[in-house]
PDB file of N, H, CA, C and O in Angstrom:
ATOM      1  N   UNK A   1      -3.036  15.955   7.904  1.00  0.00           N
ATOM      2  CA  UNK A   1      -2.439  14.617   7.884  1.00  0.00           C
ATOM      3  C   UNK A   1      -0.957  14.717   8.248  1.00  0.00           C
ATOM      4  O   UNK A   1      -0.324  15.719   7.915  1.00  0.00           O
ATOM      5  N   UNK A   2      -0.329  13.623   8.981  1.00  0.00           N
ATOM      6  H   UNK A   2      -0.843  12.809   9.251  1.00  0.00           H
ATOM      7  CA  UNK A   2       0.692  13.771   9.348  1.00  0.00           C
ATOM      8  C   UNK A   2       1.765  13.678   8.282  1.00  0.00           C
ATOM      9  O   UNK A   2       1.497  12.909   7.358  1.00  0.00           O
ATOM     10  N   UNK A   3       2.792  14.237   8.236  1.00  0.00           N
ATOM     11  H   UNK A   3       3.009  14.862   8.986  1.00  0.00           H
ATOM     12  CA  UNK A   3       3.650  13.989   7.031  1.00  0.00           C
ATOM     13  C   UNK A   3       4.724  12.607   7.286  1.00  0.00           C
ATOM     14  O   UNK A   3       5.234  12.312   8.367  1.00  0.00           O
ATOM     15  N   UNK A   4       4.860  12.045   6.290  1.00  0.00           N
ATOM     16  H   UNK A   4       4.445  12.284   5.412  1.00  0.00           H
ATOM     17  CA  UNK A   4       5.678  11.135   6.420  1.00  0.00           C
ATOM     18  C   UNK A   4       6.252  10.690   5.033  1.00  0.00           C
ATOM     19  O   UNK A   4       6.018  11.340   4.015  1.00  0.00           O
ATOM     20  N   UNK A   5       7.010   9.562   5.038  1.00  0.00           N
ATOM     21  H   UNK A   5       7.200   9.034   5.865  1.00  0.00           H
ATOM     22  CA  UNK A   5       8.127   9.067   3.851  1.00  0.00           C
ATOM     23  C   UNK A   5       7.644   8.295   3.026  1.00  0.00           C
ATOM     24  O   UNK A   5       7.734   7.120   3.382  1.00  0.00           O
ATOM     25  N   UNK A   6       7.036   8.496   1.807  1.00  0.00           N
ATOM     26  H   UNK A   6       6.962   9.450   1.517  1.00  0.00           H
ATOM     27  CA  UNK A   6       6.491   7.596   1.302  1.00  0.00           C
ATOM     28  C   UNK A   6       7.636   6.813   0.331  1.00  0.00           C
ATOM     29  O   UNK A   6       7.962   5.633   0.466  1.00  0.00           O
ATOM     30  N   UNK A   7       7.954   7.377  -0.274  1.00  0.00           N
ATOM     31  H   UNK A   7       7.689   8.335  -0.383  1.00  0.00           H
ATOM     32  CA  UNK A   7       9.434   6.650  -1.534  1.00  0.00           C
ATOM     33  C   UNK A   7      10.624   6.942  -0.894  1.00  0.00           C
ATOM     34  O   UNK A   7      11.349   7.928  -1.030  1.00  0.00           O
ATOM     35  N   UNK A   8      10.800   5.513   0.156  1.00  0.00           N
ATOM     36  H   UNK A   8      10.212   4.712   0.267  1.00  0.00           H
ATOM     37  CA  UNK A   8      12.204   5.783   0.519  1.00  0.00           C
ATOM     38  C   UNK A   8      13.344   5.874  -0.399  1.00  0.00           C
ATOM     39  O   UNK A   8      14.155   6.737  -0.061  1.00  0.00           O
ATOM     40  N   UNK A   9      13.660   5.164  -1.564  1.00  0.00           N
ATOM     41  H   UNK A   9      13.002   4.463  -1.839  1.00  0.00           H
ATOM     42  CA  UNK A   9      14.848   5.500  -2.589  1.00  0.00           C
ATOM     43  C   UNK A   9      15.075   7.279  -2.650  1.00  0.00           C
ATOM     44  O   UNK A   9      16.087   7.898  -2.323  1.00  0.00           O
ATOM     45  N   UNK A  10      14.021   7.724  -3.081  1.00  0.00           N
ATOM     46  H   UNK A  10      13.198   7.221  -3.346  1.00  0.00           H
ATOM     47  CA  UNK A  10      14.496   8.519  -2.981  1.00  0.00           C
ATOM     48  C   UNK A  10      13.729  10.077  -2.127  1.00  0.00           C
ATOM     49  O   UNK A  10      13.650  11.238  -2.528  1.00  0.00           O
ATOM     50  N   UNK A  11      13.184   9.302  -0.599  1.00  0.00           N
ATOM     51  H   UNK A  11      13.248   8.359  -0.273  1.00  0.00           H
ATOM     52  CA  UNK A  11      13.067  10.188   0.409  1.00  0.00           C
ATOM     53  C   UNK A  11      12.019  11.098   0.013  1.00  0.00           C
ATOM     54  O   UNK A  11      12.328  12.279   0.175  1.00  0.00           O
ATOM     55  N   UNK A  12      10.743  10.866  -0.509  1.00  0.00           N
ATOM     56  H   UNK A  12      10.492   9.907  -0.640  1.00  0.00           H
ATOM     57  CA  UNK A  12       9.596  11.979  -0.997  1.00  0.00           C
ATOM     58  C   UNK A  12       8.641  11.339   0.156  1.00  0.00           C
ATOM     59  O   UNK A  12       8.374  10.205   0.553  1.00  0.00           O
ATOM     60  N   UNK A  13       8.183  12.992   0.560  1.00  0.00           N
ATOM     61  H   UNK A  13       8.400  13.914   0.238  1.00  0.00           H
ATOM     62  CA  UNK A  13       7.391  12.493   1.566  1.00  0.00           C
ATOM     63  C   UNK A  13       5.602  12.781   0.695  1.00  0.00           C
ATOM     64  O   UNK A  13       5.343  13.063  -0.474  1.00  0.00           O
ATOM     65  N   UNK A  14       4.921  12.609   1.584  1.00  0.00           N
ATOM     66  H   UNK A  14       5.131  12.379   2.534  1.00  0.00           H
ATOM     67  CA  UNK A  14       3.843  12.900   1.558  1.00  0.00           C
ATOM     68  C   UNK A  14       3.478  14.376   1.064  1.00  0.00           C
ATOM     69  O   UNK A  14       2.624  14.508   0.188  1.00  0.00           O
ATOM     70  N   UNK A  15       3.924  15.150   1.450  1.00  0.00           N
ATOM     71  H   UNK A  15       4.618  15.043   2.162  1.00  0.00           H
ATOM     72  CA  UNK A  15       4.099  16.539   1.668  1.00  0.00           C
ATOM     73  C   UNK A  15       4.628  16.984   0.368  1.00  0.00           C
ATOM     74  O   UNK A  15       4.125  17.882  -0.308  1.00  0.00           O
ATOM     75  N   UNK A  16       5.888  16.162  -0.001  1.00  0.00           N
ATOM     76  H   UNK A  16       6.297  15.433   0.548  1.00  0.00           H
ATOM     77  CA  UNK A  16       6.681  16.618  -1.600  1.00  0.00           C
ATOM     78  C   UNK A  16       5.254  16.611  -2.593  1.00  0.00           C
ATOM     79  O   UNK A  16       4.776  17.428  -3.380  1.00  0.00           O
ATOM     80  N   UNK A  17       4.875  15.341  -2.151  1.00  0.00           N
ATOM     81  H   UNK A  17       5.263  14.678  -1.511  1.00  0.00           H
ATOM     82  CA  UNK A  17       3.786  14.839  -3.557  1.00  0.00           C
ATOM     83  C   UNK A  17       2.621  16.001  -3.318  1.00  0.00           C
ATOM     84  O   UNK A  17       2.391  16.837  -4.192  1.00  0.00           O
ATOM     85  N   UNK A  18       2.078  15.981  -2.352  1.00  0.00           N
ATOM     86  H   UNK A  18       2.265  15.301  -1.643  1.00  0.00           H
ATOM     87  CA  UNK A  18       0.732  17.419  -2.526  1.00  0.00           C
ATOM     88  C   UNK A  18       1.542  18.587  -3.093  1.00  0.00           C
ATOM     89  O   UNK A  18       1.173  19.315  -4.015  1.00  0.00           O
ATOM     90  N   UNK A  19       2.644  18.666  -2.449  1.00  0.00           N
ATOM     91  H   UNK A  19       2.944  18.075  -1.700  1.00  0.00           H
ATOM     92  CA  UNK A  19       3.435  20.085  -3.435  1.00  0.00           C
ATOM     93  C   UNK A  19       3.219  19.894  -4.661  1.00  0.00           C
ATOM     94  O   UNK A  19       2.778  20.822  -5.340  1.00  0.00           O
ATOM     95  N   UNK A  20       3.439  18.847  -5.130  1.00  0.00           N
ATOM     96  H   UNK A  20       3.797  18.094  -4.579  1.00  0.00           H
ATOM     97  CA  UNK A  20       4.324  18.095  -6.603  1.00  0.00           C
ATOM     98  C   UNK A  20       2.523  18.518  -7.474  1.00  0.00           C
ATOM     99  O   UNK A  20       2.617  18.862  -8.652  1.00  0.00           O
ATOM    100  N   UNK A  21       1.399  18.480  -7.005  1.00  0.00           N
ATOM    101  H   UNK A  21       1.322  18.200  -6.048  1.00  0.00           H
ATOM    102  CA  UNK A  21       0.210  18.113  -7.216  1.00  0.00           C
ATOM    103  C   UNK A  21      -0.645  19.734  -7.361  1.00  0.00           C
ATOM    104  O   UNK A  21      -1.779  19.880  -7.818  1.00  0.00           O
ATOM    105  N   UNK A  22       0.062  20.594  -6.951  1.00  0.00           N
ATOM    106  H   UNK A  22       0.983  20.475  -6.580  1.00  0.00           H
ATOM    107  CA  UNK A  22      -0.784  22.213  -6.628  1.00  0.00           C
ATOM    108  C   UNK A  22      -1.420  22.621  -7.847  1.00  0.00           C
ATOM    109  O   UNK A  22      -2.549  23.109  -7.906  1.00  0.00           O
ATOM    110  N   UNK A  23      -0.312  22.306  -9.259  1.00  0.00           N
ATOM    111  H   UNK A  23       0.605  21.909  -9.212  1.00  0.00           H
ATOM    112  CA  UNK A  23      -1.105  22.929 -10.156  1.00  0.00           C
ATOM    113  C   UNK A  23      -2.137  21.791 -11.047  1.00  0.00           C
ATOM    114  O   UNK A  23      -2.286  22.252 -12.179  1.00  0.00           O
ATOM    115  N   UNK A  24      -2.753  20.699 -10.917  1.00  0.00           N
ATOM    116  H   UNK A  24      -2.632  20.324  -9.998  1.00  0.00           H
ATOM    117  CA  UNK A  24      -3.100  19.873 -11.051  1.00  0.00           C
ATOM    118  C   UNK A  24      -5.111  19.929 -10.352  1.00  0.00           C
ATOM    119  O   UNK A  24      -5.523  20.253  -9.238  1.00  0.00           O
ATOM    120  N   UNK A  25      -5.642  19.608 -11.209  1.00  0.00           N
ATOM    121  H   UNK A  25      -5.307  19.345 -12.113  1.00  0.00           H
ATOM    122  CA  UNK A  25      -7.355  19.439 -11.130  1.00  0.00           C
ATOM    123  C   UNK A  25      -7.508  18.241 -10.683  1.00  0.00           C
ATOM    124  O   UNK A  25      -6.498  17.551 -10.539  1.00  0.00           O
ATOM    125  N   UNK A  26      -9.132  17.572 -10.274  1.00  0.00           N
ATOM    126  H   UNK A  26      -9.952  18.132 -10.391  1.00  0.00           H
ATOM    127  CA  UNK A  26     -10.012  16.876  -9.993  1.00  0.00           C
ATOM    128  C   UNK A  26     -10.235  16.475 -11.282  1.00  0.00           C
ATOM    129  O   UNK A  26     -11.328  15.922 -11.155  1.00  0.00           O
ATOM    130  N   UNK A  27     -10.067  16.420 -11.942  1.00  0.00           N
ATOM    131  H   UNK A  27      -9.179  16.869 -12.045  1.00  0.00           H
ATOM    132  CA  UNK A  27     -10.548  16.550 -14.065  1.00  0.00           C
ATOM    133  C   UNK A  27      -9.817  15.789 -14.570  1.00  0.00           C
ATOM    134  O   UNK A  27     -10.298  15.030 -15.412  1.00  0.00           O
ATOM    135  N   UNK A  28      -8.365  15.701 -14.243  1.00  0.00           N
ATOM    136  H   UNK A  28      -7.975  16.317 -13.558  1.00  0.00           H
ATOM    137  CA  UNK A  28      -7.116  15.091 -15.050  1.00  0.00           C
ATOM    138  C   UNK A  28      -7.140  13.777 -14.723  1.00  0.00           C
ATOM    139  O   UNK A  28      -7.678  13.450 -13.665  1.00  0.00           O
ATOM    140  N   UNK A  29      -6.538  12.764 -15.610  1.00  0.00           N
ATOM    141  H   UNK A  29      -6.101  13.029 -16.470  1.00  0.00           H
ATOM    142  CA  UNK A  29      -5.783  11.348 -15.556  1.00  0.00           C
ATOM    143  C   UNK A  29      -4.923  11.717 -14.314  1.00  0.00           C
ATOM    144  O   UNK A  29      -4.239  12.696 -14.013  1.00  0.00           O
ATOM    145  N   UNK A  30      -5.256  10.451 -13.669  1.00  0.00           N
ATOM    146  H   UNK A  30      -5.811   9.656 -13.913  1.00  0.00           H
ATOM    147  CA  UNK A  30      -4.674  10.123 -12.466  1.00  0.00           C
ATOM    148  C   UNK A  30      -2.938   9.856 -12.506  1.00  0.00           C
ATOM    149  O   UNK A  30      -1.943  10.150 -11.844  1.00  0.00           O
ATOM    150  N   UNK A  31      -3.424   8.858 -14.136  1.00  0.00           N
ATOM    151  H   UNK A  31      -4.233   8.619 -14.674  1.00  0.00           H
ATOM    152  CA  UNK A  31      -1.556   8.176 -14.147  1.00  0.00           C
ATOM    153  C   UNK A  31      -1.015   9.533 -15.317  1.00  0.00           C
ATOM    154  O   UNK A  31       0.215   9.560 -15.313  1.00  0.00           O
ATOM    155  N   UNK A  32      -1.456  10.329 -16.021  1.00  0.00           N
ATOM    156  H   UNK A  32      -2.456  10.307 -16.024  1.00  0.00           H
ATOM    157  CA  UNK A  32      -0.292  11.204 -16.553  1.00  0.00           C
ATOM    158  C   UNK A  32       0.045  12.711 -15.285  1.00  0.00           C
ATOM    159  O   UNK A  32       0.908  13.588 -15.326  1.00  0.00           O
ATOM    160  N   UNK A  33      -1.063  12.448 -14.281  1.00  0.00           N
ATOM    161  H   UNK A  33      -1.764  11.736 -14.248  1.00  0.00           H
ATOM    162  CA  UNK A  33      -0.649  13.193 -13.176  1.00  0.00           C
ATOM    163  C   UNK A  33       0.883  12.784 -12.796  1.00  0.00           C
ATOM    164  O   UNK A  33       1.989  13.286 -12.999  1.00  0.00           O
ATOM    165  N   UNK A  34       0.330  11.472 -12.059  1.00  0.00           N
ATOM    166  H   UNK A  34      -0.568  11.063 -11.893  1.00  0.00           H
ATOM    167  CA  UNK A  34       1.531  10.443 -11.561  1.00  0.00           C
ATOM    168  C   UNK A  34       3.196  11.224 -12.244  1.00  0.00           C
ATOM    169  O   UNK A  34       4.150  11.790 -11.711  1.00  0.00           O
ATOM    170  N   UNK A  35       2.768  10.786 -13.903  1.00  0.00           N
ATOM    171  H   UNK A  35       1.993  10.326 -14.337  1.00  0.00           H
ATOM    172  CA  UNK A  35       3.985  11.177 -14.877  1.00  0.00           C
ATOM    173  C   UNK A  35       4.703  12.556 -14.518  1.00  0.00           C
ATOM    174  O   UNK A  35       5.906  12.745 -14.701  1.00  0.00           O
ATOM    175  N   UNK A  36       3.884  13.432 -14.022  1.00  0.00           N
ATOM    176  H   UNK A  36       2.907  13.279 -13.874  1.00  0.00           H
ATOM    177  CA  UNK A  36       4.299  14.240 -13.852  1.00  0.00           C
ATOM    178  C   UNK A  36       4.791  14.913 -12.258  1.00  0.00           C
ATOM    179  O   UNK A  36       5.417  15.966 -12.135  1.00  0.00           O
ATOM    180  N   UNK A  37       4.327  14.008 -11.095  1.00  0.00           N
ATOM    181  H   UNK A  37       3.818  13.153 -11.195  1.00  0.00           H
ATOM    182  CA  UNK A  37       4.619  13.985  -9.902  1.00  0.00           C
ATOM    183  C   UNK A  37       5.796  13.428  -9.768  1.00  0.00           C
ATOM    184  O   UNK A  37       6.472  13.846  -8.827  1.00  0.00           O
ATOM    185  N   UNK A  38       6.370  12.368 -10.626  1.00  0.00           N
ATOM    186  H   UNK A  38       5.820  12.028 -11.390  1.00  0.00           H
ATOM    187  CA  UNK A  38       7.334  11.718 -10.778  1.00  0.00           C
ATOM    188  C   UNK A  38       8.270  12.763 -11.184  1.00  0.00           C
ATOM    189  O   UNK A  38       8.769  13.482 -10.319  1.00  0.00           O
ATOM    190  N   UNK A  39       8.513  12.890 -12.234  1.00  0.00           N
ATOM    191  H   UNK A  39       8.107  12.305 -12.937  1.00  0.00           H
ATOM    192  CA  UNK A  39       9.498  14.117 -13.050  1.00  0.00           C
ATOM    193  C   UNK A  39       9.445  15.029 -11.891  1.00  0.00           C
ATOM    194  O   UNK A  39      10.568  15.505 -11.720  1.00  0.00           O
ATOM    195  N   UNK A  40       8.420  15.551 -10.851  1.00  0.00           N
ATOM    196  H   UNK A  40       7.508  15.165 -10.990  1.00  0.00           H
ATOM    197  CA  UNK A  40       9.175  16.740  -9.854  1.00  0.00           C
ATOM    198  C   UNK A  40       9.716  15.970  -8.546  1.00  0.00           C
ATOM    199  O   UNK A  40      10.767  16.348  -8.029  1.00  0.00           O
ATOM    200  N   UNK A  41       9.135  15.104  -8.123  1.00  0.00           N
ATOM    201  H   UNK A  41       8.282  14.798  -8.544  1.00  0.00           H
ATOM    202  CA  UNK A  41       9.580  14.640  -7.046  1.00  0.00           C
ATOM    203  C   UNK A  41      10.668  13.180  -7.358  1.00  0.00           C
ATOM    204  O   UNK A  41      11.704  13.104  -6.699  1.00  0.00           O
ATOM    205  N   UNK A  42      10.422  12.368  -8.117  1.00  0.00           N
ATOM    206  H   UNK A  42       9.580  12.430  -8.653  1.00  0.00           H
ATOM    207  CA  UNK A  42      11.752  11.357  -8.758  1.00  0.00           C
ATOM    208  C   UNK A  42      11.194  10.608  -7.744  1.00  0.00           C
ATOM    209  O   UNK A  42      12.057  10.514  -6.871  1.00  0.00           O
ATOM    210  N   UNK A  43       9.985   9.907  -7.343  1.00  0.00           N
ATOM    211  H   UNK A  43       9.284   9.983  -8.051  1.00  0.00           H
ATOM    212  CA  UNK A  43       9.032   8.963  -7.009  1.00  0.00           C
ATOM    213  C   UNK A  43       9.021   8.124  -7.713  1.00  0.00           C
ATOM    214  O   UNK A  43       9.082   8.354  -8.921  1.00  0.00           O
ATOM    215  N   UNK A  44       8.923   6.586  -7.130  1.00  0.00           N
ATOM    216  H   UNK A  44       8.873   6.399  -6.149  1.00  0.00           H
ATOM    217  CA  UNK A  44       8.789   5.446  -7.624  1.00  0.00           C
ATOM    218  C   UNK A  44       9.900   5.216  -8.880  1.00  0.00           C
ATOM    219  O   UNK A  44       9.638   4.537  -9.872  1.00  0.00           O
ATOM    220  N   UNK A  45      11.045   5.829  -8.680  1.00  0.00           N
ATOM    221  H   UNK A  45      11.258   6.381  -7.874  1.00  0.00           H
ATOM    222  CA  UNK A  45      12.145   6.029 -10.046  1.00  0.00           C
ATOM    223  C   UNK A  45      13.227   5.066  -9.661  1.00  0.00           C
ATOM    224  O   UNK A  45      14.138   4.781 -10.438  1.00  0.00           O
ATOM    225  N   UNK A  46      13.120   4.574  -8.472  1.00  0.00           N
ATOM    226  H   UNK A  46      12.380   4.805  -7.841  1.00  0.00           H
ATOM    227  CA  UNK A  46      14.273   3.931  -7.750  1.00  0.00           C
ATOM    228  C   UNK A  46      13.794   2.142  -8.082  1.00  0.00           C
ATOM    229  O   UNK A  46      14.019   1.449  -9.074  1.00  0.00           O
ATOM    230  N   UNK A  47      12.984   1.782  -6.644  1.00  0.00           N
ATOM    231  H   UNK A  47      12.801   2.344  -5.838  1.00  0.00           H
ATOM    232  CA  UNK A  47      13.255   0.383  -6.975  1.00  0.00           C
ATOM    233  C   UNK A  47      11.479  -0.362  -7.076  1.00  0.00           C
ATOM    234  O   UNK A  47      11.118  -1.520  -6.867  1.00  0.00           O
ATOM    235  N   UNK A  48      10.464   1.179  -7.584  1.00  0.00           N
ATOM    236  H   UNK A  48      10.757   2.120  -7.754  1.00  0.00           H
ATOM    237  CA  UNK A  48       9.612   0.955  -7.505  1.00  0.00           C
ATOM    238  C   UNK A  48       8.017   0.586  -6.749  1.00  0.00           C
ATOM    239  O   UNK A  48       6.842   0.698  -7.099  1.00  0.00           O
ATOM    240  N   UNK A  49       8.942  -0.039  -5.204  1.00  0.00           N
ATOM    241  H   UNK A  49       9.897  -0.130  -4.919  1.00  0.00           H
ATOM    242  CA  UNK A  49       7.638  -0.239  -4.402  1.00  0.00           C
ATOM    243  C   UNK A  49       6.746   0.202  -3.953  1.00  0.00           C
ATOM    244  O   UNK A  49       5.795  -0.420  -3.478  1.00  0.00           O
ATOM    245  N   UNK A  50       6.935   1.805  -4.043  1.00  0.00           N
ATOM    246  H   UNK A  50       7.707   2.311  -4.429  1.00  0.00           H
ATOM    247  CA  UNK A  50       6.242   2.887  -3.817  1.00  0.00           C
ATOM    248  C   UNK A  50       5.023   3.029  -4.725  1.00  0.00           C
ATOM    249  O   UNK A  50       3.956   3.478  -4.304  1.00  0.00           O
ATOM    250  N   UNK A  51       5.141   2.783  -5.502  1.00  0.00           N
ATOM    251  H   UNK A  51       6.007   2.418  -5.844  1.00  0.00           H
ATOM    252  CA  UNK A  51       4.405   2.863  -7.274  1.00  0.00           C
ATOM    253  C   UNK A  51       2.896   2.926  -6.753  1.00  0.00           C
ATOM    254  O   UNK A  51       2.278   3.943  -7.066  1.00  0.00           O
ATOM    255  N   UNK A  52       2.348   2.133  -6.130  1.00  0.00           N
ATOM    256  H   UNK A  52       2.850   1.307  -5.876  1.00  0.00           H
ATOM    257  CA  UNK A  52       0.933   1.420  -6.071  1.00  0.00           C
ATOM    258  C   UNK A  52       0.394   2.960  -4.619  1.00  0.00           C
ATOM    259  O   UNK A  52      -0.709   3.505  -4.680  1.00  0.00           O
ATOM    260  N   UNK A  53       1.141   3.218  -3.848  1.00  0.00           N
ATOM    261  H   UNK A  53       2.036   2.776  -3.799  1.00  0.00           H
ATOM    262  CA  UNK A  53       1.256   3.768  -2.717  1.00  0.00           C
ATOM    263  C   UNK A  53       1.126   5.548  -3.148  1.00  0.00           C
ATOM    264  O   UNK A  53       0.266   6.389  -2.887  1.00  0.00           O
ATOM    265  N   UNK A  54       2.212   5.596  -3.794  1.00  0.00           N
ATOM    266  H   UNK A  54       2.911   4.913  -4.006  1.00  0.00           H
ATOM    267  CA  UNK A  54       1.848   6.896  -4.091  1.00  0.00           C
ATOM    268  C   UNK A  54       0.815   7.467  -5.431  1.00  0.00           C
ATOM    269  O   UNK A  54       0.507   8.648  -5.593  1.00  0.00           O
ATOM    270  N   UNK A  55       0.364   6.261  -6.359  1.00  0.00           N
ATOM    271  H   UNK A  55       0.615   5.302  -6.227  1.00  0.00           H
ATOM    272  CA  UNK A  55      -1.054   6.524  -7.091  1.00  0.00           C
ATOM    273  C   UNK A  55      -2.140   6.660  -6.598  1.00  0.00           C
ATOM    274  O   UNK A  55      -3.081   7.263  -7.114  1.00  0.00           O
ATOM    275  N   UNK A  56      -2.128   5.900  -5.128  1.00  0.00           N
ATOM    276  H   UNK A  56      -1.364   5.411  -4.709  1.00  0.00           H
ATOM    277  CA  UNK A  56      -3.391   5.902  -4.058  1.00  0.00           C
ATOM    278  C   UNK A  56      -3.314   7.354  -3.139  1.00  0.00           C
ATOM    279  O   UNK A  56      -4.348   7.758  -2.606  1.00  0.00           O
ATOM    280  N   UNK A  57      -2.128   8.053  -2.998  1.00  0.00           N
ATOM    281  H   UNK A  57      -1.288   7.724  -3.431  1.00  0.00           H
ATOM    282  CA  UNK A  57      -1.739   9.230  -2.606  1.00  0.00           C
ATOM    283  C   UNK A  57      -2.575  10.337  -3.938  1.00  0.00           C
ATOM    284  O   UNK A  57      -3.554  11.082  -3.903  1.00  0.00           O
ATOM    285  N   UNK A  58      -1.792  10.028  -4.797  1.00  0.00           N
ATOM    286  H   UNK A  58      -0.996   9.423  -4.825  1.00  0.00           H
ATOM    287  CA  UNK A  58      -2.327  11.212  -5.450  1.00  0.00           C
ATOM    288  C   UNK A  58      -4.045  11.203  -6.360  1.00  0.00           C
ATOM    289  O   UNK A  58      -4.523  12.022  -7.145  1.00  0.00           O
ATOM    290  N   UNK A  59      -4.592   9.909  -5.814  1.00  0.00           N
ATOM    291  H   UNK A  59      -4.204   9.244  -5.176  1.00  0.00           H
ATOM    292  CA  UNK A  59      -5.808  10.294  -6.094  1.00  0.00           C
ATOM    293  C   UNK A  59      -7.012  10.437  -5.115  1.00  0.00           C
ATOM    294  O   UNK A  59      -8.232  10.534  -5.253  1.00  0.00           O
ATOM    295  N   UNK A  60      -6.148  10.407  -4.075  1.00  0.00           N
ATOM    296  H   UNK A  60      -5.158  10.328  -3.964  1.00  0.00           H
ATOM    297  CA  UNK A  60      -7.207  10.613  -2.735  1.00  0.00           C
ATOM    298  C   UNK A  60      -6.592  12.053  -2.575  1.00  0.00           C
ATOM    299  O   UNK A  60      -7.526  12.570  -1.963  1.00  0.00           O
ATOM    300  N   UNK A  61      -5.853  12.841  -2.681  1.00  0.00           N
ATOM    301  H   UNK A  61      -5.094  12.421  -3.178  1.00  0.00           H
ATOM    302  CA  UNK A  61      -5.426  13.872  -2.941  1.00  0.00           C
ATOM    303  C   UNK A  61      -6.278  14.986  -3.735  1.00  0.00           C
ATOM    304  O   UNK A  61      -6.691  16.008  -3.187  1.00  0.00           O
ATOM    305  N   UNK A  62      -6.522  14.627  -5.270  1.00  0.00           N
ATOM    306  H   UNK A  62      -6.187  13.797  -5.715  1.00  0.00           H
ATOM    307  CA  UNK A  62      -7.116  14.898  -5.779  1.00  0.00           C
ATOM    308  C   UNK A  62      -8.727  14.519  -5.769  1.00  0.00           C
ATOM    309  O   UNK A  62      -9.538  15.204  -6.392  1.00  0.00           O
ATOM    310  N   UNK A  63      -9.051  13.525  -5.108  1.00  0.00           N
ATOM    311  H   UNK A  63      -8.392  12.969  -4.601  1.00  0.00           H
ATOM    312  CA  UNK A  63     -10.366  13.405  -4.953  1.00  0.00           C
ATOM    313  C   UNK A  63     -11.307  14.792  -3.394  1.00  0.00           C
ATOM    314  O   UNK A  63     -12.425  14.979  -2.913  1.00  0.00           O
ATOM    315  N   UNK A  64     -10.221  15.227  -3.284  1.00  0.00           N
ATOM    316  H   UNK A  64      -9.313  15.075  -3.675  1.00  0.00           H
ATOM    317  CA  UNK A  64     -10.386  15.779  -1.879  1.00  0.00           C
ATOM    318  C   UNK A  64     -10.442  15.310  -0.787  1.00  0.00           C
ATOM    319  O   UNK A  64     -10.584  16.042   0.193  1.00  0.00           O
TER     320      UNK A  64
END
């Protein structure tokens, strides 16, 4: 997949978040994932619009 910018505030791409996601299962809560994609990458911390965008990121991510 091509990489690109998903949380412009603060510039996380696509790419940050699968990083952000390596040590993370198919098994886990989607949103205390999130909690914790946030705390490494500082996603959706700004003005929010990202929020909905990158939960759909990290569970198609994790869904394979």
């Amino acid at each position: 997949m091509e990489n690109y910018i998903v949380c412009n505030c603060k510039q996380v791409s696509y790419t940050d978040i699968e990083r952000a996601l390596v040590n993370h299962n198919k098994m886990e809560d989607v949103l205390e994932v999130f909690k914790d994609v946030q705390q490494i990458t500082h996603c959706s911390t700004g003005c929010g619009g990202c929020h909905d965008k990158v939960l759909d990121i990290i569970s198609s991510i994790m869904m394979g």
